[in-house]
Structure formats: structure tokens, C-alpha cells
N, CA, C and O atoms as a printed pandas DataFrame, in Angstrom:
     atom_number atom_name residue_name chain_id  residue_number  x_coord  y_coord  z_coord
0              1         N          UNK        A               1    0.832   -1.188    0.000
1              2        CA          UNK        A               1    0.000    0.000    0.000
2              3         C          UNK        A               1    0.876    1.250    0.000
3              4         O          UNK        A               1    0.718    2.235   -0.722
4              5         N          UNK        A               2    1.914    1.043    1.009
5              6        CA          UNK        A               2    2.761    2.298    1.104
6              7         C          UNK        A               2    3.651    2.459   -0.484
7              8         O          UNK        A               2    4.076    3.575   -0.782
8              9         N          UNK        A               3    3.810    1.637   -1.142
9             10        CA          UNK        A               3    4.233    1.690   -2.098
10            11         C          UNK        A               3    3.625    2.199   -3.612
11            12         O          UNK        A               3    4.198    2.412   -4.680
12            13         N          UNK        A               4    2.448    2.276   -3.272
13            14        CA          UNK        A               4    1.128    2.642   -4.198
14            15         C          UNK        A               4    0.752    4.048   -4.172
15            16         O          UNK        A               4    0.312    4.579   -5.192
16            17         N          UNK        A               5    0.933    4.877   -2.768
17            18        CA          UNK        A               5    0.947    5.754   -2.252
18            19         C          UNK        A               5    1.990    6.921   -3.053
19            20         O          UNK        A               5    1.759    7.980   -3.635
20            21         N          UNK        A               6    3.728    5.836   -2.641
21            22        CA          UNK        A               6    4.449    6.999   -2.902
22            23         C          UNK        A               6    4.439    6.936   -4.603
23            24         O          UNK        A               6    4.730    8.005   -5.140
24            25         N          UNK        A               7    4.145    5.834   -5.475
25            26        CA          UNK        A               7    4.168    5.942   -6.639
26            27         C          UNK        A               7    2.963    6.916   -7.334
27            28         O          UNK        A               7    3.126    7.430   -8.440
28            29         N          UNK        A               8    1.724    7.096   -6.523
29            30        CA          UNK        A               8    0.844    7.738   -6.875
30            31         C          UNK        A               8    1.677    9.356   -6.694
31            32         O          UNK        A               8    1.868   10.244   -7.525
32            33         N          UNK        A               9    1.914    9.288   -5.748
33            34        CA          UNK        A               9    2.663   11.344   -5.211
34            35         C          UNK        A               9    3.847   11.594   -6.380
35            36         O          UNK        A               9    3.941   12.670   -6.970
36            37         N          UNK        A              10    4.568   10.667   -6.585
37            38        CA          UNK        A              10    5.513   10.662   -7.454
38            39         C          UNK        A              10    5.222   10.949   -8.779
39            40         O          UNK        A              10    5.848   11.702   -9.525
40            41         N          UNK        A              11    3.924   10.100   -9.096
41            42        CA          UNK        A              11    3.174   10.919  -10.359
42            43         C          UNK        A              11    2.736   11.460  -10.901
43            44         O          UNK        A              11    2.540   11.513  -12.115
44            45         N          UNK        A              12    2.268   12.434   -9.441
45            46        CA          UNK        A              12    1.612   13.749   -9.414
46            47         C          UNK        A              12    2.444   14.326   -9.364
47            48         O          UNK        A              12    2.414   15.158  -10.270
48            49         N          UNK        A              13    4.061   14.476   -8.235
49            50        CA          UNK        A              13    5.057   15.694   -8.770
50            51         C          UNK        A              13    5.067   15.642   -9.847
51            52         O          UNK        A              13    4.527   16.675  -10.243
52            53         N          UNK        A              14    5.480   14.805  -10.988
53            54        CA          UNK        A              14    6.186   14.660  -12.326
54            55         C          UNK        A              14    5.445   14.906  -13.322
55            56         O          UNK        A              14    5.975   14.962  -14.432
56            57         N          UNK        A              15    3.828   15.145  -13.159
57            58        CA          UNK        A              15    3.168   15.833  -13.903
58            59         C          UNK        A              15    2.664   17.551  -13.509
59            60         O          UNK        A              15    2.161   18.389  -14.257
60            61         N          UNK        A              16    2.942   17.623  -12.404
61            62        CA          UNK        A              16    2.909   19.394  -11.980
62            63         C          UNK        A              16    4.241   19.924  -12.621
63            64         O          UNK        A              16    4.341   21.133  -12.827
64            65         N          UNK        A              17    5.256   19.084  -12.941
65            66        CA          UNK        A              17    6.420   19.370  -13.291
66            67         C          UNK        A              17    6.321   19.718  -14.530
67            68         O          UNK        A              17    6.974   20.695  -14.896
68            69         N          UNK        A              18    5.844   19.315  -15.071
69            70        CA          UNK        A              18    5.652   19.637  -16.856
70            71         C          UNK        A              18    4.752   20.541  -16.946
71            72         O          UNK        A              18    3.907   20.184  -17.768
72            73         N          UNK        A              19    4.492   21.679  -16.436
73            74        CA          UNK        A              19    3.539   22.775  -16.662
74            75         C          UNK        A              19    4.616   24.141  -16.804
75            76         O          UNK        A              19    5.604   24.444  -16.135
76            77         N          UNK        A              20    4.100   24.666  -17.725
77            78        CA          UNK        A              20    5.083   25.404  -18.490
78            79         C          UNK        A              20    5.601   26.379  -17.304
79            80         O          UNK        A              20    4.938   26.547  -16.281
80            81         N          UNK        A              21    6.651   26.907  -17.500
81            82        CA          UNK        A              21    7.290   27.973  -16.384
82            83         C          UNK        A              21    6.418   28.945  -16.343
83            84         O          UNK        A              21    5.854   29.153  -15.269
84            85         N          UNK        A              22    6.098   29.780  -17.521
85            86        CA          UNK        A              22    5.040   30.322  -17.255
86            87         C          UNK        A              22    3.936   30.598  -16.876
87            88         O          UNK        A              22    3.481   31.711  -16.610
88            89         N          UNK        A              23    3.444   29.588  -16.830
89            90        CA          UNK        A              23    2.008   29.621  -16.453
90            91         C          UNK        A              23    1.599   30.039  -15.196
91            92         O          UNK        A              23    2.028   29.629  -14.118
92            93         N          UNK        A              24    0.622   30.998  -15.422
93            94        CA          UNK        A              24    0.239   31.634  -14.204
94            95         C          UNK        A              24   -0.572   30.492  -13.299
95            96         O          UNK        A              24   -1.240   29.575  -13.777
96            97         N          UNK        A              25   -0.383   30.732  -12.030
97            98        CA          UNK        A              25   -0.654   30.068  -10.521
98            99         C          UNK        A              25   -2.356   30.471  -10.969
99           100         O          UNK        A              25   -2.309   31.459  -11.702
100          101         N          UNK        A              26   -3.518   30.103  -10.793
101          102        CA          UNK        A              26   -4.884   30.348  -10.689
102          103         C          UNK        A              26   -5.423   31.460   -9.415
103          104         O          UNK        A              26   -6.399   32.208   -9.458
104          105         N          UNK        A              27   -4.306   31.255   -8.158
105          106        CA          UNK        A              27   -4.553   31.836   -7.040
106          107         C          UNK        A              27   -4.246   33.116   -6.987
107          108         O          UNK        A              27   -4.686   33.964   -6.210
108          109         N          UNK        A              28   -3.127   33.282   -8.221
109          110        CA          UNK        A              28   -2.731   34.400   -8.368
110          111         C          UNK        A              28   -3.150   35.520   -8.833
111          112         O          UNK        A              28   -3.670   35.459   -9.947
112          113         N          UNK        A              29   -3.073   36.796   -8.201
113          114        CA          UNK        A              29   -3.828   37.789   -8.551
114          115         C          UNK        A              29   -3.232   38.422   -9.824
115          116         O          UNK        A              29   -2.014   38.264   -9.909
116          117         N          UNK        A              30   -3.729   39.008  -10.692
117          118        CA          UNK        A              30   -3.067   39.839  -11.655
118          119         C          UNK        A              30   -2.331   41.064  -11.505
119          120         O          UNK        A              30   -2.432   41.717  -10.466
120          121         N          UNK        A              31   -1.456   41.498  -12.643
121          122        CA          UNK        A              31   -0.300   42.530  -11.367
122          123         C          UNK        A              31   -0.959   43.508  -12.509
123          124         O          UNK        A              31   -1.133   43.309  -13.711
124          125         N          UNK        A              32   -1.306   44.816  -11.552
125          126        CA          UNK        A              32   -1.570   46.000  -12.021
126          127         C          UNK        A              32   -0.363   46.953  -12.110
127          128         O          UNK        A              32    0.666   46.502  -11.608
128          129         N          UNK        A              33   -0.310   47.830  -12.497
129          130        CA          UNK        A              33    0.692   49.062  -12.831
130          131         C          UNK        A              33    0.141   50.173  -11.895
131          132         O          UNK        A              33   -1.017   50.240  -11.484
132          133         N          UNK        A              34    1.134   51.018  -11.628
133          134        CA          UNK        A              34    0.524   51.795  -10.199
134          135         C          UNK        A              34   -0.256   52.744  -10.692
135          136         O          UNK        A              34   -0.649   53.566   -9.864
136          137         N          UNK        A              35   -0.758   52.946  -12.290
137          138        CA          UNK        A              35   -1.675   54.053  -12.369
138          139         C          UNK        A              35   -3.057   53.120  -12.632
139          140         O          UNK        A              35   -4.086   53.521  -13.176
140          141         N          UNK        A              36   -2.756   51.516  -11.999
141          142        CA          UNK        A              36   -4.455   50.954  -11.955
142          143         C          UNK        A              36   -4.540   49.904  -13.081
143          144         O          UNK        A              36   -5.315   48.982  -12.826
144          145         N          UNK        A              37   -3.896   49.840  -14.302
145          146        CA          UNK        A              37   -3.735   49.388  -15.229
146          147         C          UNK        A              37   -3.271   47.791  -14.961
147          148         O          UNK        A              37   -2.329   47.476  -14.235
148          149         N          UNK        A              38   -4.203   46.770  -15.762
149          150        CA          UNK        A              38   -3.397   45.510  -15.633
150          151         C          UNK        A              38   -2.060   45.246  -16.793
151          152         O          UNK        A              38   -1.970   45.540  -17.985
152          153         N          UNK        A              39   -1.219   44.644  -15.962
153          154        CA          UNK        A              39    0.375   44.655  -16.804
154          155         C          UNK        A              39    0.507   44.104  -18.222
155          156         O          UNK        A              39    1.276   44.393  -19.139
156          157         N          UNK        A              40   -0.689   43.039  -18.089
157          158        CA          UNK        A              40   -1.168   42.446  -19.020
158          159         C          UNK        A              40   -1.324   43.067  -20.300
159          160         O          UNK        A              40   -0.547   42.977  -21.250
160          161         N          UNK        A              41   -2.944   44.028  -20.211
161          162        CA          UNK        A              41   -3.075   44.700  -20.723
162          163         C          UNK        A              41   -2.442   45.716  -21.936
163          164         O          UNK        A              41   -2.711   46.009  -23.101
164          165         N          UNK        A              42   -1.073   46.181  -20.546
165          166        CA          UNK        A              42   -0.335   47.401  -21.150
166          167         C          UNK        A              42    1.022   46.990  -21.601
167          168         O          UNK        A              42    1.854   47.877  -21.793
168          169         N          UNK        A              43    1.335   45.755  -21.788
169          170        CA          UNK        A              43    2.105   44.732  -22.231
170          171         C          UNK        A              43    0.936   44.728  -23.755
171          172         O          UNK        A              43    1.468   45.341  -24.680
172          173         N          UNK        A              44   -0.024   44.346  -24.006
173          174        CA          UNK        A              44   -0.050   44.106  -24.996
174          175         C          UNK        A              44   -0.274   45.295  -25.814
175          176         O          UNK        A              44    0.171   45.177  -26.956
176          177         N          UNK        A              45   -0.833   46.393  -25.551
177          178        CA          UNK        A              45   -1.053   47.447  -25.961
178          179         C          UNK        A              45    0.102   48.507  -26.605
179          180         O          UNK        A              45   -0.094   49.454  -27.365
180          181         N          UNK        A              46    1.490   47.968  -25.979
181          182        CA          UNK        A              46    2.866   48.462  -26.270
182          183         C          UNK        A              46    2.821   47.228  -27.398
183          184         O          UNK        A              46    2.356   47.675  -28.447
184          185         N          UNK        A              47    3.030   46.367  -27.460
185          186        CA          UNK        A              47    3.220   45.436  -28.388
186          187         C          UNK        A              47    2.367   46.154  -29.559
187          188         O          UNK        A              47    2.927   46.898  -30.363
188          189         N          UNK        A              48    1.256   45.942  -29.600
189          190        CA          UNK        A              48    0.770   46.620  -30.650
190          191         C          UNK        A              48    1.024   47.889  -31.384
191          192         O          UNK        A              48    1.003   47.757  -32.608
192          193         N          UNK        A              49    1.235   48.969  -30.978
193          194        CA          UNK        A              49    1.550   49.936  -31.268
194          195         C          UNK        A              49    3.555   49.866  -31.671
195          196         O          UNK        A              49    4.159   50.622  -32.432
196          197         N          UNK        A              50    4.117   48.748  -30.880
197          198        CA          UNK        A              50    5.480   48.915  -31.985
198          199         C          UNK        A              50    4.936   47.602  -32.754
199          200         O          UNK        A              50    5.973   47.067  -33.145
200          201         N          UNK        A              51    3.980   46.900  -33.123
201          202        CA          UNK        A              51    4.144   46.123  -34.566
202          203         C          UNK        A              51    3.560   47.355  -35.447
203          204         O          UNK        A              51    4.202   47.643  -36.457
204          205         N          UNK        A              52    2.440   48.075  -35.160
205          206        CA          UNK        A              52    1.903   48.857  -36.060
206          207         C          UNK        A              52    3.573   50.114  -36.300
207          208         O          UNK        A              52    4.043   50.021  -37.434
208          209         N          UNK        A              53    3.994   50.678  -35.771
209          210        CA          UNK        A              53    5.344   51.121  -36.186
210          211         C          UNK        A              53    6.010   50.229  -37.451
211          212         O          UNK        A              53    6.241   50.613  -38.597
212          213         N          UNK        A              54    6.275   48.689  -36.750
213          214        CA          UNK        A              54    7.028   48.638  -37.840
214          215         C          UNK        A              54    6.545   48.256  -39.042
215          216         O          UNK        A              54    7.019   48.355  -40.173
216          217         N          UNK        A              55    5.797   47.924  -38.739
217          218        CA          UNK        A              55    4.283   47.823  -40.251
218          219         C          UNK        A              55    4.907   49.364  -41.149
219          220         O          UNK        A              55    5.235   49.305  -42.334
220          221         N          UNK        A              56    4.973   50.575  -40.385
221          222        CA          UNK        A              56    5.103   51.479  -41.233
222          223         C          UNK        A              56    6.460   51.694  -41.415
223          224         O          UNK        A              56    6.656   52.597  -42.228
224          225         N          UNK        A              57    7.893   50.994  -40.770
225          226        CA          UNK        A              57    8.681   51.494  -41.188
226          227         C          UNK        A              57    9.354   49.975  -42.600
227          228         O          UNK        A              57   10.323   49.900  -43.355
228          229         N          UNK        A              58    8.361   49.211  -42.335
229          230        CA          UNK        A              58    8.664   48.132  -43.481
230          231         C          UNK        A              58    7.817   48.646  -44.586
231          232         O          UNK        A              58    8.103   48.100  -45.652
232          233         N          UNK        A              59    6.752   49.628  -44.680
233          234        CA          UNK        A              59    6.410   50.021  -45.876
234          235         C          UNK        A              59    7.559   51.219  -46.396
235          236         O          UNK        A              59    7.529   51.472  -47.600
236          237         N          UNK        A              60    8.144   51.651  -45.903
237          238        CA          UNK        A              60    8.778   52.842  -46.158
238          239         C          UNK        A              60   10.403   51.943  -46.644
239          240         O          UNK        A              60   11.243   52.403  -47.418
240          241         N          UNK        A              61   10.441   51.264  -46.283
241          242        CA          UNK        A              61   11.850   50.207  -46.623
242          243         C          UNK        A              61   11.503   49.523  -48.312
243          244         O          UNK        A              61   12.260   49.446  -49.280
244          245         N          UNK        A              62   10.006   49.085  -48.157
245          246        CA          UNK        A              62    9.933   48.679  -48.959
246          247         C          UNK        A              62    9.361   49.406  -50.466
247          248         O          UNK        A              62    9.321   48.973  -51.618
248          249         N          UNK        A              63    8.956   50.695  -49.852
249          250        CA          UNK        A              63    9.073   51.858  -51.111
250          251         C          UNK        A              63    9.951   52.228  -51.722
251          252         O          UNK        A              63    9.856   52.620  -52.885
252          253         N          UNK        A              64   11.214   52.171  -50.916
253          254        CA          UNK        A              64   12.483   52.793  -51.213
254          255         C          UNK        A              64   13.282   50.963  -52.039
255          256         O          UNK        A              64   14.412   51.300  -52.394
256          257         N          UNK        A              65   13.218   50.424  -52.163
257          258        CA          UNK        A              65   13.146   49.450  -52.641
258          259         C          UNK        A              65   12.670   48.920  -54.286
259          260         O          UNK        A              65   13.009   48.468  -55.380
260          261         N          UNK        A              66   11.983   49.236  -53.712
261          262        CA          UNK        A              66   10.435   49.487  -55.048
262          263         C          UNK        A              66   11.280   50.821  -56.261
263          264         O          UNK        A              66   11.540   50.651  -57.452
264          265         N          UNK        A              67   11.450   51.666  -55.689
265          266        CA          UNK        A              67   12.496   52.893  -56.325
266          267         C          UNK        A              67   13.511   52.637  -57.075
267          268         O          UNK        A              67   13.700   52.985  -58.240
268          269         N          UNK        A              68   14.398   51.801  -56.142
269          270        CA          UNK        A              68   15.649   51.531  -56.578
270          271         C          UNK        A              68   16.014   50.288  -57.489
271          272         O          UNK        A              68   17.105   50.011  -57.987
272          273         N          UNK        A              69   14.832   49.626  -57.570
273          274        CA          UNK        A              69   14.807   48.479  -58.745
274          275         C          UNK        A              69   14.297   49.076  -59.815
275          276         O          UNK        A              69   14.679   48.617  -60.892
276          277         N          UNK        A              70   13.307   50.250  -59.850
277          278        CA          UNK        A              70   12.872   50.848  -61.227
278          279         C          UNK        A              70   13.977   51.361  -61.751
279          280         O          UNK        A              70   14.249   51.358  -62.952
280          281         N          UNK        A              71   15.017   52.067  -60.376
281          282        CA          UNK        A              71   15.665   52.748  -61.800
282          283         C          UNK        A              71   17.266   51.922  -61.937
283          284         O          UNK        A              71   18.250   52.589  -62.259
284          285         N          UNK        A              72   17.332   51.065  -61.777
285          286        CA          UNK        A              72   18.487   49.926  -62.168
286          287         C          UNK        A              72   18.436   49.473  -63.554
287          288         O          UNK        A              72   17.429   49.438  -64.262
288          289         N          UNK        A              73   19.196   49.253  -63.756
289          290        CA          UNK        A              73   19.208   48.298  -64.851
290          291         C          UNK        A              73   18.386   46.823  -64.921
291          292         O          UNK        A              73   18.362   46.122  -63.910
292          293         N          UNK        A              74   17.867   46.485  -65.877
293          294        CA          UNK        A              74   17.230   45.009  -66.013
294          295         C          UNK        A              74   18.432   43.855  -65.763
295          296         O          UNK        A              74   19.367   43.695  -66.549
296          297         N          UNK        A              75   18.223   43.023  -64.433
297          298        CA          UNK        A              75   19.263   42.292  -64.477
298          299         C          UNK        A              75   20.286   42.287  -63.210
299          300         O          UNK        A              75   20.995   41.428  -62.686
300          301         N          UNK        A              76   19.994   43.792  -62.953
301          302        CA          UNK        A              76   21.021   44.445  -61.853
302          303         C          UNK        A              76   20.460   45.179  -60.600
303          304         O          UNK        A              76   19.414   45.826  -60.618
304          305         N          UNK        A              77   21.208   45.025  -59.581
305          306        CA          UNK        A              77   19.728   45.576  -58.206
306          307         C          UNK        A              77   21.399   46.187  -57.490
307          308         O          UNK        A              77   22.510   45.680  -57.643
308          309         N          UNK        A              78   21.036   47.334  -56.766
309          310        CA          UNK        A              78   22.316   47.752  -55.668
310          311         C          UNK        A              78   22.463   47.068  -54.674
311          312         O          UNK        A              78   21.832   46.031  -54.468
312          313         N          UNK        A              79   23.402   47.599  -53.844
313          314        CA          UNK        A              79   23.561   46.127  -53.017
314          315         C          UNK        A              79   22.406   46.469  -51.758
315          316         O          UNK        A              79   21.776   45.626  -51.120
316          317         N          UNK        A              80   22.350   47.654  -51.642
317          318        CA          UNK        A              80   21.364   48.526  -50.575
318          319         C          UNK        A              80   20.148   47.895  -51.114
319          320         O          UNK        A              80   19.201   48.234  -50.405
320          321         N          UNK        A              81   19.709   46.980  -52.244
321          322        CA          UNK        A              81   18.246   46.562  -52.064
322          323         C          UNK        A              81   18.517   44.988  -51.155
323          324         O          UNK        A              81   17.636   44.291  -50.653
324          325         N          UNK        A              82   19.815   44.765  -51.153
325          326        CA          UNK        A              82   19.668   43.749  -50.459
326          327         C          UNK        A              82   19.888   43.767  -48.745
327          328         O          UNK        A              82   19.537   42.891  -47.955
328          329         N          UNK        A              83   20.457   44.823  -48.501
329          330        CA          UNK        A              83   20.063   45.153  -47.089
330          331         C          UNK        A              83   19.080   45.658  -46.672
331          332         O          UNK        A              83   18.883   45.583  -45.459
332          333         N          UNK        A              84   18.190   46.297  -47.457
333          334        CA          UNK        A              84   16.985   46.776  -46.991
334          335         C          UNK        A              84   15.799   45.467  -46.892
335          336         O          UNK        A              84   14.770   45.529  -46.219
336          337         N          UNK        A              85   16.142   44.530  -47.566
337          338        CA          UNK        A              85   15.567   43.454  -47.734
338          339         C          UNK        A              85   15.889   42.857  -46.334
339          340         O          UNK        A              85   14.949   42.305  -45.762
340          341         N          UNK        A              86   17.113   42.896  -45.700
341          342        CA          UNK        A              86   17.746   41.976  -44.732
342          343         C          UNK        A              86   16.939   42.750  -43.992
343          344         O          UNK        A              86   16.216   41.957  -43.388
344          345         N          UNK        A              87   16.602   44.017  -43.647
345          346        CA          UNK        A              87   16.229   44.592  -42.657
346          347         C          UNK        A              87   14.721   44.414  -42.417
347          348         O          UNK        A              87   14.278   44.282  -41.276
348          349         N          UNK        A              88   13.643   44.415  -43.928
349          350        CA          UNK        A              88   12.459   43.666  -43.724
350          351         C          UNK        A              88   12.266   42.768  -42.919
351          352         O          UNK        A              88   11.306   42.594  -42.168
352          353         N          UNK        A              89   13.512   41.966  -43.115
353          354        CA          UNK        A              89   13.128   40.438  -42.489
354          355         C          UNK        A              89   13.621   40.659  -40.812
355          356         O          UNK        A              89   13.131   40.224  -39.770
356          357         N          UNK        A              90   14.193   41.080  -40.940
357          358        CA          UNK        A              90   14.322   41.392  -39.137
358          359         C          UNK        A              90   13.259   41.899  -38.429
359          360         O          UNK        A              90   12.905   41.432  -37.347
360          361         N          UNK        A              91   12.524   43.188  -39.189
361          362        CA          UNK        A              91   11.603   43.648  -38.465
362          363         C          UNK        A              91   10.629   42.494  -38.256
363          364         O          UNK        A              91   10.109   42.470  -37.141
364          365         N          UNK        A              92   10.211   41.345  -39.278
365          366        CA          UNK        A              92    8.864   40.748  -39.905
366          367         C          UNK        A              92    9.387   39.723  -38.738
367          368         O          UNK        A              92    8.334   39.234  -38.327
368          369         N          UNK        A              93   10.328   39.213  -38.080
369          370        CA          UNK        A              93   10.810   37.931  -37.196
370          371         C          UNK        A              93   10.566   38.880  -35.643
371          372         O          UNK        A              93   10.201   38.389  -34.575
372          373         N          UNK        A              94   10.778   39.846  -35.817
373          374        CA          UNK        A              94   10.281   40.752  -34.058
374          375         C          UNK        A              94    8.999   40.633  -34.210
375          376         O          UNK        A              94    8.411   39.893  -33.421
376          377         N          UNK        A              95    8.271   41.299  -35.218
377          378        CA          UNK        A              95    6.781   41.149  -34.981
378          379         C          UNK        A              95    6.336   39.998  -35.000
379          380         O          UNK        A              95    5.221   39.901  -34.486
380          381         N          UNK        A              96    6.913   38.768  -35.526
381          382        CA          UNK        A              96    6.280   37.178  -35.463
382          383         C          UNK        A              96    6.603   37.016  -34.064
383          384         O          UNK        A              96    5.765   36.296  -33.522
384          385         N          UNK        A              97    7.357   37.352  -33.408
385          386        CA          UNK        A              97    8.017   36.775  -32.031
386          387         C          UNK        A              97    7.017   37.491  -31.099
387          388         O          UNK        A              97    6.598   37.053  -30.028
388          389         N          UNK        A              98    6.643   38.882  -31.792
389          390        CA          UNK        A              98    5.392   39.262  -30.277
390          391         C          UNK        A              98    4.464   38.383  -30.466
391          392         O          UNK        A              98    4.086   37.658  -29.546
392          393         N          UNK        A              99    3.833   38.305  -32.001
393          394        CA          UNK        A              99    2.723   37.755  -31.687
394          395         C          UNK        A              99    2.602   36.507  -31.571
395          396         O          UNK        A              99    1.431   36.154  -31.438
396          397         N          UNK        A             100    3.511   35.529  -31.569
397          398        CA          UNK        A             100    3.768   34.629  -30.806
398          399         C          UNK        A             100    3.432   34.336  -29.451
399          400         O          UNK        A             100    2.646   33.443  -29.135
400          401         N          UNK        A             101    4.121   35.206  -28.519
401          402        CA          UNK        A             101    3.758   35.046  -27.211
402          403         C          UNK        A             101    2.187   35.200  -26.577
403          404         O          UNK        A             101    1.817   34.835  -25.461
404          405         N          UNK        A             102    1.561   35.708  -27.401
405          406        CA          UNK        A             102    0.158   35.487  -27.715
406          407         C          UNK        A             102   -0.946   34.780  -28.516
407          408         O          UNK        A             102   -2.129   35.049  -28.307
């Protein structure tokens, strides 16, 4: 019996164990910001407002882009379309990574 016992507790640590680090406790209260605000909230609300940023600074990358292939040669691109390209993709992997965490 005693052996049934500790194999049962043992299987209950080892499955409380596999619950993500994150995960909030149920008991736990939500953490507000001292002007009242849940953190939550204003965590996501910053998130939003820098994806919508870079929404606009990847259109502006990608205008200037758009420019510099019209007036190239057929065949031939500067090398600045390929860093501006590198830089698309950086912004487009931050904004996948916020909205990820959601």
C-alpha cells in the first residue's frame, strides 16, 4: 500500500512538473501598474503599437526598394536593395516573435 501511495505522489510531482514555467498560478492575482492598469493589458497594448510602427517602417523600406529596382538596370539591383531586404526580415521575425507570445 505504502508503495502505491508513494508511486501515486511521485506521479503527481512529475506531472505538476511539466507545466510550463510560465504559467500563471490560478490563485494568483493579476499585477496592475501603479496608475491601476493591468500589466497584461499594457504589455499588450505596447506590443501593438510597436508592430503597427514597424508595419510602417517596413512600408517605407519597402518603397524605397520598389524605387531603386525601377531605376536599375534590367538584371542588376544595388547592393542597398539587399540590405533593406535583410532589414524587412528582421523587423517581420520581431513582430512574429510578439505575436507569438500570444
Amino acid at each position: 500500500m505504502k508503495r502505491r501511495a508513494w508511486l501515486g505522489l511521485l506521479g503527481v510531482a512529475g506531472w505538476a512538473g511539466q507545466l510550463p514555467p510560465g504559467f500563471p498560478d490560478a490563485r494568483e492575482k493579476p499585477k496592475r501598474l501603479p496608475d491601476g492598469r493591468l500589466q497584461s493589458e499594457a504589455i499588450l497594448r505596447e506590443d501593438y503599437e510597436r508592430n503597427l510602427r514597424d508595419l510602417e517602417r517596413m512600408e517605407e523600406i519597402l518603397e524605397e526598394v520598389e524605387r531603386a529596382l525601377k531605376k536599375a538596370a534590367p538584371g542588376g539591383a544595388p547592393r542597398s536593395v539587399g540590405r533593406a531586404l535583410e532589414e524587412v526580415e528582421k523587423i517581420s521575425k520581431r513582430m512574429s516573435g510578439r505575436l507569438r507570445r500570444y
